[in-house]
DOZATOR-719055 format. One record per residue: x, y, z of N, C-alpha, C, CB in turn. Coordinates in pm, whole numbers, plus 50000, padded with zeros to 5 digits. Atoms other than C-alpha are relative to their C-alpha. Glycine has a CB too. Layout:
<sites>
XYZXYZXYZXYZ;...
</sites>
This chain:
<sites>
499055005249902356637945934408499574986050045500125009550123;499925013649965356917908834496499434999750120501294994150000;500315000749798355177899934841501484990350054497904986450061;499015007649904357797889335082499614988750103500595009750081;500995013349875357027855135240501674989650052498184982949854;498555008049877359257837735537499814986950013500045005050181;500405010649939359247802035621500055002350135500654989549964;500295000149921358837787935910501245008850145499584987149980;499214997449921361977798636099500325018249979501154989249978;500114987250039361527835735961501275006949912499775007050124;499134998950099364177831835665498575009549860500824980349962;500874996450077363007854035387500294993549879499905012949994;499735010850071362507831235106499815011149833498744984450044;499854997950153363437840534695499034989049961501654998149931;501195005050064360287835934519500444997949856498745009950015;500304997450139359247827434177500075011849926498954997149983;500114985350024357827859434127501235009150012499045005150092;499564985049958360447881534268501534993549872500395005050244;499044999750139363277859933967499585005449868500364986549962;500904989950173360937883533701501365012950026497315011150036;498934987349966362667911633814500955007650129499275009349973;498844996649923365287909534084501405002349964500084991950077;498404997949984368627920034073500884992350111500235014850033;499415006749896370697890134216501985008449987499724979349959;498444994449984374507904634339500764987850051500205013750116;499065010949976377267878034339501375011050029500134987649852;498904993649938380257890034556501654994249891499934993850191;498435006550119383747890634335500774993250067501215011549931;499045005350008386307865034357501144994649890499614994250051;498845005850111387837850334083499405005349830500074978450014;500564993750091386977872333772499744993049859500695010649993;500005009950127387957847533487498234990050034501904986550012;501145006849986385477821633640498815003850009500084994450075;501604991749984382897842733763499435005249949499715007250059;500894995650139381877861333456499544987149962500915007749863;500625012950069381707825633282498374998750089501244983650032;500735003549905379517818633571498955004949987500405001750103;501404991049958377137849033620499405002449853500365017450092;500794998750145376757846133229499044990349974500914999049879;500525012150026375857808533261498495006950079500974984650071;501164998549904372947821133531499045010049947500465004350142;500644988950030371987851933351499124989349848501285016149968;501475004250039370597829533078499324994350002499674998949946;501355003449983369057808333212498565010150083500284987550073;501164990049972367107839433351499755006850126498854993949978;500134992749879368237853333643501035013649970500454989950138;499354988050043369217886433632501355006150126498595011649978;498934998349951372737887133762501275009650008500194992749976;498484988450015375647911433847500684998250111499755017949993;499434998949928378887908133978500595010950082500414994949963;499554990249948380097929634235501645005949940499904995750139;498504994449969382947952834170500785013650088500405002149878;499674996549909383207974434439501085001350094499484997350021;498825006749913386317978034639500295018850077501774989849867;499634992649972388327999334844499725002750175499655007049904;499854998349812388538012635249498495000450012500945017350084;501874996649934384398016835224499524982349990498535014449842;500495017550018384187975735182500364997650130500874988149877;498985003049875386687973735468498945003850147501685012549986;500754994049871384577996235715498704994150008499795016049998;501305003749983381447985335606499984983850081499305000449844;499625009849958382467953035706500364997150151500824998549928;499744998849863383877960236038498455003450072501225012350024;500454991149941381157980536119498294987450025500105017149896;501335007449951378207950936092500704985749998498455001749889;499315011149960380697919136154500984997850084500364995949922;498794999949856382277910136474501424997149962499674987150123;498844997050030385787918336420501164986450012500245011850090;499375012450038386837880536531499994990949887499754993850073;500525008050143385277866836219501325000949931498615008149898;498715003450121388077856135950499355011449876500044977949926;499314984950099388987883235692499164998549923501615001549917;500915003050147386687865735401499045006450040499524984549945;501174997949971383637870135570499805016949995499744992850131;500464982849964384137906235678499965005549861501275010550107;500024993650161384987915835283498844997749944501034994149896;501085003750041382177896835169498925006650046499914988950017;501084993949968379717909635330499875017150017499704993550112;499284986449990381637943735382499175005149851502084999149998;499814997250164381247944434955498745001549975500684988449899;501925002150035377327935334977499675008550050498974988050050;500694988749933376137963735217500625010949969499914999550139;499244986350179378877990935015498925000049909501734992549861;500424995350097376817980734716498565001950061500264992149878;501664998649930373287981334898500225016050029499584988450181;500164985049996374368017135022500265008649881500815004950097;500174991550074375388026134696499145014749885500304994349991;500684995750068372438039134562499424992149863500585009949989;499945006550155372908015434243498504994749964501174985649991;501075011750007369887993834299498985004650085500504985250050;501275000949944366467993234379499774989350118499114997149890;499895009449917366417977634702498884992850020500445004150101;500725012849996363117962434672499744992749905499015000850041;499815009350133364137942834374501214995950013499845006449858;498685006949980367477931534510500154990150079500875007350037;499855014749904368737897934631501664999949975498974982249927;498364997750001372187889234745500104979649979500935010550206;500465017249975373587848934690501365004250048499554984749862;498385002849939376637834734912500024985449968500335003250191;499915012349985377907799634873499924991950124500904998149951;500145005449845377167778235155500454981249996497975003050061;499495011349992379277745935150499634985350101501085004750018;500255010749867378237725335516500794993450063499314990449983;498885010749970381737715435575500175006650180501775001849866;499994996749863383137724235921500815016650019500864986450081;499094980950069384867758735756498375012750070500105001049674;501194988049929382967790935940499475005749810501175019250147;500464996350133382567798435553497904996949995501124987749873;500855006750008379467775735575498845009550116500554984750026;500434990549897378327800635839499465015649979501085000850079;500014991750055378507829735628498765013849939500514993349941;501244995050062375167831735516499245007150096499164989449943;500594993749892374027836135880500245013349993500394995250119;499374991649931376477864235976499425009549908501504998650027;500774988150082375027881935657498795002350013500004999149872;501564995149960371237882335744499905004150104498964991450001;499754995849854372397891036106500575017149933501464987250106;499444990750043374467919835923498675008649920501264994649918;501034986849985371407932235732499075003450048499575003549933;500614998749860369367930536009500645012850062500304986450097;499004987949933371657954536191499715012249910501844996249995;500564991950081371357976135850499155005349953500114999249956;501594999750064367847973835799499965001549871499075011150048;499915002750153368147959135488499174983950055502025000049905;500815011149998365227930035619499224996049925499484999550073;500705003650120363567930935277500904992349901499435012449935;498975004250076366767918035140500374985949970500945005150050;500095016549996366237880835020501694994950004499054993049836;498224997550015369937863835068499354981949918501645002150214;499995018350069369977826634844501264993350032499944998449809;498945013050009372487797834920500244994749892499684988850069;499745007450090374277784634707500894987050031500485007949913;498975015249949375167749334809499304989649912499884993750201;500535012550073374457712734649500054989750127501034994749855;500435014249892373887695835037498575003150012500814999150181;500835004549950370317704835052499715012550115500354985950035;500174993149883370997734735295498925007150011500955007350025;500454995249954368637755035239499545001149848500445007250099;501024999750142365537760134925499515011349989498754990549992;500424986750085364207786334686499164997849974500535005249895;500225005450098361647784034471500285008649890498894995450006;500184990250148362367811734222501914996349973499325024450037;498685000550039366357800134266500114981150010501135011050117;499375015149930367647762834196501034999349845498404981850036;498855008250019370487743234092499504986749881500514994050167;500355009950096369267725333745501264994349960499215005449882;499085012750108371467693833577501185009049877498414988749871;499294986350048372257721733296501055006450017499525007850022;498754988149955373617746933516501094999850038499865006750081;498555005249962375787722733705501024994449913499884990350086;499155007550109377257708733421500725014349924498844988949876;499244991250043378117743033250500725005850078499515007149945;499084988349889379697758533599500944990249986499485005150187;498995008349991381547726633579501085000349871499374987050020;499224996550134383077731933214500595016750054498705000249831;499554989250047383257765533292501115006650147498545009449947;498984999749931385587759933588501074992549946499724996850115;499185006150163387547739733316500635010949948498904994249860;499644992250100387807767733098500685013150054498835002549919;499474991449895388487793833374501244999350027499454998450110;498795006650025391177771633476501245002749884499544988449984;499214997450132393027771733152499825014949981499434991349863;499624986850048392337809133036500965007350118498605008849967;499364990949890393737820533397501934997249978499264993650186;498395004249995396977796833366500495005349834500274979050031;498975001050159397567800632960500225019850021498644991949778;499884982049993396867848133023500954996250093498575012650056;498554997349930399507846233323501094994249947500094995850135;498655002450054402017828233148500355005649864500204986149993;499294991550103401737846932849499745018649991499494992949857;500074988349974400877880032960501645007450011499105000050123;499054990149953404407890933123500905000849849500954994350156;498784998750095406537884232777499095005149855501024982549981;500804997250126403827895432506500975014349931498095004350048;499344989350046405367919832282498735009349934501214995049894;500624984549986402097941432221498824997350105499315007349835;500374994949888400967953632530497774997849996500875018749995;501645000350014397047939532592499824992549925499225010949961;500505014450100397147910032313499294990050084501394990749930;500615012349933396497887732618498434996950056500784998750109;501334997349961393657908332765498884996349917499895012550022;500974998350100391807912032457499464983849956500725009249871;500645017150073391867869332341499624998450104500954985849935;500805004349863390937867232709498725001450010500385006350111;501814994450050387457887532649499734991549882499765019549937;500865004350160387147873632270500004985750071501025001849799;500385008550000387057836532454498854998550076500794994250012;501404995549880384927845332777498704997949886500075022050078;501624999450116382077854932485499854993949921499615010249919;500005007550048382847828132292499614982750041500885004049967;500435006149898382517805232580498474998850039500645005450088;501984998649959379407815332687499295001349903499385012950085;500914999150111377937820332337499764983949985500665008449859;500165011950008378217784032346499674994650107500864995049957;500674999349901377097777632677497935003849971500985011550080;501424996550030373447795732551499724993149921499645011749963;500395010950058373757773032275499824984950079500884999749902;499515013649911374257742632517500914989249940498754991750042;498625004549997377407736732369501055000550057500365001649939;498504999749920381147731132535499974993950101500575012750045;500235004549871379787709832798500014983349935498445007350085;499465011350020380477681232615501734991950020499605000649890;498635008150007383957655932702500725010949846499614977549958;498815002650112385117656532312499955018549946499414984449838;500154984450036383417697632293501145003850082498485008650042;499114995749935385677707432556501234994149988499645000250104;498235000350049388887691432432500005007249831500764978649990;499864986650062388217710332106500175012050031499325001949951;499664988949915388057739132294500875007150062499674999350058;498344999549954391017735032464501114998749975500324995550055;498864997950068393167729732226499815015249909500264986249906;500304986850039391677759532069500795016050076498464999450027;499624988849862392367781332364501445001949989499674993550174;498404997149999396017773432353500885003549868500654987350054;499704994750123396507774232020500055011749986499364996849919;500404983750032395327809732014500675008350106498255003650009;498814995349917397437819832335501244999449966500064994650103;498885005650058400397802032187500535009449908499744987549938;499174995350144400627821631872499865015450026499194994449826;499534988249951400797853332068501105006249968500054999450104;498785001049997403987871831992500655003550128500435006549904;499774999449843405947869832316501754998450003499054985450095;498334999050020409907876332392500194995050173500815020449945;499525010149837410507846532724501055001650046500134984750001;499044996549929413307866732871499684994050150500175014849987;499895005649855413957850533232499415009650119501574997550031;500634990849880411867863833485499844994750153498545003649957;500185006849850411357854133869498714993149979499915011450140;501565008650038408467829633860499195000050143500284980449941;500915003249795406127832434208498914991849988499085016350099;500755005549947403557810234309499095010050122500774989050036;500844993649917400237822834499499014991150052499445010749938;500835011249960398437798134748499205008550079500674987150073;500824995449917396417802335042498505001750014500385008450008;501785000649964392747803735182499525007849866499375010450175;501044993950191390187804634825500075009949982498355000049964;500484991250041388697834534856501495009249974498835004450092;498714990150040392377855934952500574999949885501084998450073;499005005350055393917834034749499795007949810499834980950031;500684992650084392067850634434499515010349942499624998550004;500674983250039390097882434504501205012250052498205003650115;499504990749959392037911334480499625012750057500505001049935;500304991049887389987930934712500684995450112498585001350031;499325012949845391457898634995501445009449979500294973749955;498565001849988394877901334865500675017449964500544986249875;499844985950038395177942634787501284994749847500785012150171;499864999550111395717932334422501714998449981499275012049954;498685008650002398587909434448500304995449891500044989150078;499674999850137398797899734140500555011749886498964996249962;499394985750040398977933333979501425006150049499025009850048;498834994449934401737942534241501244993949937499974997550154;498805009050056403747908634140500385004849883499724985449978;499804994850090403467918933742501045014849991498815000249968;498624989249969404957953633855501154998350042499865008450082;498735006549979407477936134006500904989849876499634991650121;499765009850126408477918033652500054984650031501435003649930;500255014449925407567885133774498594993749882499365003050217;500905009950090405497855333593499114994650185501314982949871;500965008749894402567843033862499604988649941498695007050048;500285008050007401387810333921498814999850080500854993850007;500665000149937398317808634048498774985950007499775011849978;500905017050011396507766734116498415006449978500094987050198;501905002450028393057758933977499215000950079499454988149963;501785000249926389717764634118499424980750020498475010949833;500265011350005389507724434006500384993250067500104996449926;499495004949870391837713434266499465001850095500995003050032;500824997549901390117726534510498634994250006499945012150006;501315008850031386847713734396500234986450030499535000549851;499795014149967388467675534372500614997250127500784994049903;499795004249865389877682134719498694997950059500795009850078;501455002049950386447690934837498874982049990499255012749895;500765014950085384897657734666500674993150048499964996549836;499235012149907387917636134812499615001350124501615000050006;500534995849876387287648735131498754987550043499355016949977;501685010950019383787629335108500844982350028498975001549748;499155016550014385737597535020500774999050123501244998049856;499505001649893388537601235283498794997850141500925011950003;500695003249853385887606635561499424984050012498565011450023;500395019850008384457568735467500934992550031499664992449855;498825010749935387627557635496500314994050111500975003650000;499305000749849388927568635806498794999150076501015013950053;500985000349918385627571035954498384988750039499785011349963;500975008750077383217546035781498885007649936499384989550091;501205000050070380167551735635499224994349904499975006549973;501315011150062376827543935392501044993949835497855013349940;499045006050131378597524235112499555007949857499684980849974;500974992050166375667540834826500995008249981498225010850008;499434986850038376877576634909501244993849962500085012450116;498555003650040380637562334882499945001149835500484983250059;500225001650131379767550134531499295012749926499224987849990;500464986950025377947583634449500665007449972499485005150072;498914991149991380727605034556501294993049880500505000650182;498795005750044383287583034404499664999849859500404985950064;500235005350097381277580034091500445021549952498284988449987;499804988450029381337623734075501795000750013499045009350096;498295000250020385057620434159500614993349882500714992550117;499495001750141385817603833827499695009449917499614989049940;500474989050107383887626933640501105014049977498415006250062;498934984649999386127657033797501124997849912500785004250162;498575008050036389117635233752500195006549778499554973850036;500305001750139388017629933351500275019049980498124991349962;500164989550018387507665733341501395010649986499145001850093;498494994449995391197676533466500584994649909500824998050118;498945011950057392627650333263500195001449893499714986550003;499904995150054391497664032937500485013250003499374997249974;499034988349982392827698933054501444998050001499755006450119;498784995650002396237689933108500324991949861500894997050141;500235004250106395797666432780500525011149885498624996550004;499624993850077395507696332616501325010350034498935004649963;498814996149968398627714032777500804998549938500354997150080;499115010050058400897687132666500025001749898499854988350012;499894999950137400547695232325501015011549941498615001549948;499374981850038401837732332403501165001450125498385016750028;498524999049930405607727132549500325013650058501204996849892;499624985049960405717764732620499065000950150499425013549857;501084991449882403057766132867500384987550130497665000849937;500195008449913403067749233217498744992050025500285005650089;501375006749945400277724033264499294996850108499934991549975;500675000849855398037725333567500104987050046498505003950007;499685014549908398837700033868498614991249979500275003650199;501035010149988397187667133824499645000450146500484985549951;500774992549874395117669934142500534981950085497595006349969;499345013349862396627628634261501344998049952499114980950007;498425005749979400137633034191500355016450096501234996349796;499794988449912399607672734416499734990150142498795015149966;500175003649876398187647734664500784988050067498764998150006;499115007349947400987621034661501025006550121500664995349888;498834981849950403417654734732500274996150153498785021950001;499954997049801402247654935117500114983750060497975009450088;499965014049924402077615335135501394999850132500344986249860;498985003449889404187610335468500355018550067501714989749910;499954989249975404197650335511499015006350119499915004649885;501214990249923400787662735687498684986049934499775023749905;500935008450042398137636935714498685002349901499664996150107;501304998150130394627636335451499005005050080499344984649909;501314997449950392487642535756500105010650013499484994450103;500384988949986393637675635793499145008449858501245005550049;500424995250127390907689435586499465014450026498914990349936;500524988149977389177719635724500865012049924499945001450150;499694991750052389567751335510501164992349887500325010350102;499385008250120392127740835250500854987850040500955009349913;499485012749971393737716835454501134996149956499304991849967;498795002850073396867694235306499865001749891500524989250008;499974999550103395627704634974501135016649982498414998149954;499144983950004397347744435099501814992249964499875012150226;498645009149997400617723735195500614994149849499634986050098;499715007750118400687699934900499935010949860498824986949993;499834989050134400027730234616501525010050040498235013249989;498594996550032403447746934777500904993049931500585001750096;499015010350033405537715734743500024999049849499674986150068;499824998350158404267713934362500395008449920499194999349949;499394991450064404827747134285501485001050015499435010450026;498135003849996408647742234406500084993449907500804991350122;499685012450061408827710334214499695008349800498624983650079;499974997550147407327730633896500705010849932498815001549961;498934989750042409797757833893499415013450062500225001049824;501014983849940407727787734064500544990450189497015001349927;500025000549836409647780234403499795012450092501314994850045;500024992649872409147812034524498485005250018501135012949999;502115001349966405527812134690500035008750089499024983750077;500834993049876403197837434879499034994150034499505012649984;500965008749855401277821035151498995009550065501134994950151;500704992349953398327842435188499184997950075499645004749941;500245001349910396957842835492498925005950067500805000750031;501174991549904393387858335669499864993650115498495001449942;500325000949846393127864535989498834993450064499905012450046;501015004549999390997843836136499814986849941499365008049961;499935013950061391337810935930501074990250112500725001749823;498895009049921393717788036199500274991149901499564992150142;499275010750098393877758735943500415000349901499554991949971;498944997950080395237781235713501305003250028499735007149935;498654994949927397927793435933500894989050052499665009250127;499575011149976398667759036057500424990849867499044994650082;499335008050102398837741835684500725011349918498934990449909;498924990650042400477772035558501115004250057499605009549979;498594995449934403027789035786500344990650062500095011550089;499175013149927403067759335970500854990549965499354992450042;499285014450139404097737635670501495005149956498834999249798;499094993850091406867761735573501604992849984500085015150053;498935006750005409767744335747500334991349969500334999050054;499405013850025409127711735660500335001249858499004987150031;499984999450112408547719835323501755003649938498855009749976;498574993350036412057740835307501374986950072500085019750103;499395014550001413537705635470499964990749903499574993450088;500445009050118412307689035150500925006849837497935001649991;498904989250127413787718034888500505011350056499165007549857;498984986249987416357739034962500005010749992500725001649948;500054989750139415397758634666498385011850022499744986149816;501254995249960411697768134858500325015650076499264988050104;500264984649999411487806534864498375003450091499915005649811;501194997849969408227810435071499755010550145499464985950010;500684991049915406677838635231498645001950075500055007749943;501504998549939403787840835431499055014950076500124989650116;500644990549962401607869535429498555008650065500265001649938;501354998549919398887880235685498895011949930500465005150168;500614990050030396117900035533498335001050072500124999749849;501034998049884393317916935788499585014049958500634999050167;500274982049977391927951635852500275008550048499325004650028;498294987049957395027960836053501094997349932500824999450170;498775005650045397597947235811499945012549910500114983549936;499414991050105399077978335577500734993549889500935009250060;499575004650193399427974035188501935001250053499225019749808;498744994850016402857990535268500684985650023500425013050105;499245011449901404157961435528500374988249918499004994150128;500485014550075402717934435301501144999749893498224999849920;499355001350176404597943634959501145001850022499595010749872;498305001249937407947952935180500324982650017500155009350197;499485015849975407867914335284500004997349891499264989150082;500005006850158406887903534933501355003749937498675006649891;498444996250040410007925534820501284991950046500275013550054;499045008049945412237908135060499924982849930499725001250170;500285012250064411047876434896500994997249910498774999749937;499215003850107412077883734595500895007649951499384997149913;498504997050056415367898234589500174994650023500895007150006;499655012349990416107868334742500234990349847498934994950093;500505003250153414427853934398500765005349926498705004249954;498904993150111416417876334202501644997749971499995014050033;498525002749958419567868934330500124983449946500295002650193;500085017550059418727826634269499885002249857498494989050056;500065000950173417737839533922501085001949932499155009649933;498914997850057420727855033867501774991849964499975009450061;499185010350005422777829433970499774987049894500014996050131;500115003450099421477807233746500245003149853499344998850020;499844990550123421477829033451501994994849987499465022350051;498725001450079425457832833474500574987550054501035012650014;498845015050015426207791833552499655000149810499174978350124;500245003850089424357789533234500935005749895498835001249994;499044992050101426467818533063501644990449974500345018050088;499185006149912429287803433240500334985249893499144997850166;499835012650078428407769633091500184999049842498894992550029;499974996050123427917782532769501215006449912499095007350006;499054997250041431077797232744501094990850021500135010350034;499425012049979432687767432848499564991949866499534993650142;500225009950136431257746632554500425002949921498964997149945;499584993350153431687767932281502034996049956499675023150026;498644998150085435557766832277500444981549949501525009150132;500035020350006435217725332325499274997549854498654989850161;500535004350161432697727831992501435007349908497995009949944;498714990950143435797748631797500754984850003501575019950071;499155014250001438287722531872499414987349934500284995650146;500395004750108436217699431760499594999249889499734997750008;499774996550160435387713531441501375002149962499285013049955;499235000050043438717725031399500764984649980500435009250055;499145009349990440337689031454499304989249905500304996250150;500485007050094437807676231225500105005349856498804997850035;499564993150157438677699830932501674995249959499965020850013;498745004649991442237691830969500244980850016500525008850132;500515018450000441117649830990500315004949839497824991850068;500855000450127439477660230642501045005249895498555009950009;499334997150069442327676530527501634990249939499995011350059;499595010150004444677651030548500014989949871499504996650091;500055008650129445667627030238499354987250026501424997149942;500445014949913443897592130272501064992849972498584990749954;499065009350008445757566430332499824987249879500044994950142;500305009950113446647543429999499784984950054501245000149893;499895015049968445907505430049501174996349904498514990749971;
</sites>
């Protein structure tokens, strides 16, 4: 067993020693990315597993060691980590838990506390917890953040990206049932087999790649009967884990619906603008400016070949360029609102209207205000801007009922159904209108043709 040693403030610190044989637990959110992820970490040699845990014992556990004002993420999160700690699964003195720890002004950044306070309460004080941030917050020595690693989480939020958008758009019309799932796994391990090689983390590797990817989604067989198209925004974590959102996605699909669900990369290049804006409006050291600004091209470069490769494949929708989502709100909701997703929540409705998925769920945890303010707050202006904006906003907590939730979502989209349908028969409509206009003109051109020519 590893000796347990504290710094000075009586944090228990992840040793050298104890990355031989700990069991680190990463809490689920976004499943596409996060495998990539916990694969990238596992070889460089930490022995990683994602949580999958769910259900009313995440919920309680959660209540039961996090003050009930806390926002919805937190309580799941940590809810999900002390579930699997009581499970039995693991050797608890060989287990470590990691959270992300950002430093922005989001209680997210806070997170890490409320969980060593939480297993404190549990007596789970042997339980090393690691940060995962890039300000500096807080050091390991048996856990860090090598050149490497950041560079493959960064491809492999790239690649995430794309497999999430190219499987939902060709999942709902596939004509055998699971084609999508299955190239979804055969790239994941294909991904990361190249990743261990320390390949795909190249510019010109990753536009091979990506045309690869679509290519091989593309030639799916798939029957694009007209379906309701939804959009899914809202605070990260909801916006994603379907423990947050009681498996909203799944529900939509039952509902015969195509989802839309924005990049993990947008969010990232909001985060990174963010940096920039505050110099703006606020001033600051000119270096960092140039620093930040110099990683903000990189992202940029990074999206730019993703939708690159889109464009090639007319069938598929190509993910929002991340500065024509942020023109969207120009004159709408100012840049400073940034806390929690900020005008980036706002500005990803308006695009999804604009890209044909007008009808959006606005997911909502209790407990976030600056999601409730750039989300439900945004709704009217937004529906002053398009007509055509279908948007629902749905609260999800630990008093909100699945039932309540998927009744509003329903109301959504018969709404949706009804716009679909109307469309459908102008088009019939129009279509039967042409056709008799093409006869006539064939007929009046057979009868031209039949005609003697005229002698000179």
């Amino acid at each position: 067993m590893a000796e347990l040693i504290r710094d000075k403030d009586g944090r228990l610190l992840f040793t050298k020693e104890m990355k031989k044989d700990y069991t680190i637990l990463i809490p689920m959110m976004a499943p596409i990315h996060f495998t990539l992820i916990q694969k990238i970490f596992a070889h460089e040699g930490y022995n990683v597993e994602l949580l999958q845990n769910t259900g009313e014992e995440v919920v309680q556990q959660g209540l039961k060691y996090v003050h009930n004002d806390t926002c919805y993420p937190a309580l799941l999160v940590i809810g999900q980590m002390i579930d699997a700690l009581n499970s039995g699964k693991y050797d608890l003195n060989k287990t470590a838990l990691i959270i992300t720890q950002t430093g922005g002004g989001c209680r997210a950044s806070n997170y890490i506390h409320l969980l060593r306070k939480a297993l404190h309460k549990a007596g789970y004080d042997n339980i090393p917890v690691i940060s995962l941030n890039l300000s500096g917050l807080e050091k390991n020595s048996g856990f860090k953040l090598t050149l490497p690693i950041i560079r493959k989480a960064i491809a492999g939020l790239v690649y995430g990206d794309t497999l999430m958008q190219v499987s939902n758009q060709t999942r709902p019309y596939e004509l055998d049932p699971g084609a999508t799932n299955r190239l979804l796994d055969e790239w994941i391990n294909t991904l990361s087999e190249q990743f261990n090689q320390n390949h795909g983390m190249g510019l010109n590797e990753m536009k091979e790649n990506l045309r690869a990817i679509l290519t091989d989604f593309a030639a799916i067989p798939v029957n694009r009967i007209p379906r309701v198209k939804v959009g899914v925004v809202g605070e990260i974590y909801v916006k994603y884990s379907s423990l947050a959102n009681n498996n909203l996605e799944d529900f939509l699909a039952e509902q015969g619906c195509e989802v839309m669900v924005p990049g993990i990369m947008g969010f990232m290049l909001f985060k990174v603008d963010n940096r920039l804006e505050d110099i703006k409006l606020y001033g600051g050291n000119p270096v960092k400016y140039q620093v930040v600004n110099a990683l903000m091209k990189f992202f940029l470069r990074m999206e730019r070949a993703m939708i690159e490769a889109f464009e090639e494949f007319p069938q598929f929708v190509a993910p929002f360029a991340y500065q024509n989502t942020k023109k969207m709100v120009d004159g709408v909701i100012g840049y400073g609102s940034k806390m929690g997703e900020g005008w980036l929540l706002t500005a990803e409705m308006i695009e999804l209207v604009h890209a044909g998925y007008e009808n959006v769920v606005c997911t909502q945890p209790f407990g976030c205000l600056p999601n409730h303010i750039c989300g439900k707050g945004m709704i009217r202006k937004i529906k002053a801007l398009n007509e055509n904006a279908n948007i629902v906003a749905i609260d999800y907590d630990s008093g909100a009922t699945k039932v309540n939730q998927e009744n509003r979502i329903k109301l959504m989209l018969a709404v949706a159904r009804e716009a679909l349908e109307e469309r459908q028969s102008q088009l019939r409509a129009d279509d039967a209108n042409t056709a008799p206009a093409q006869e006539s003109t064939a007929a009046a051109k057979t009868n031209t043709e039949k005609e003697p020519a005229l002698q000179s």
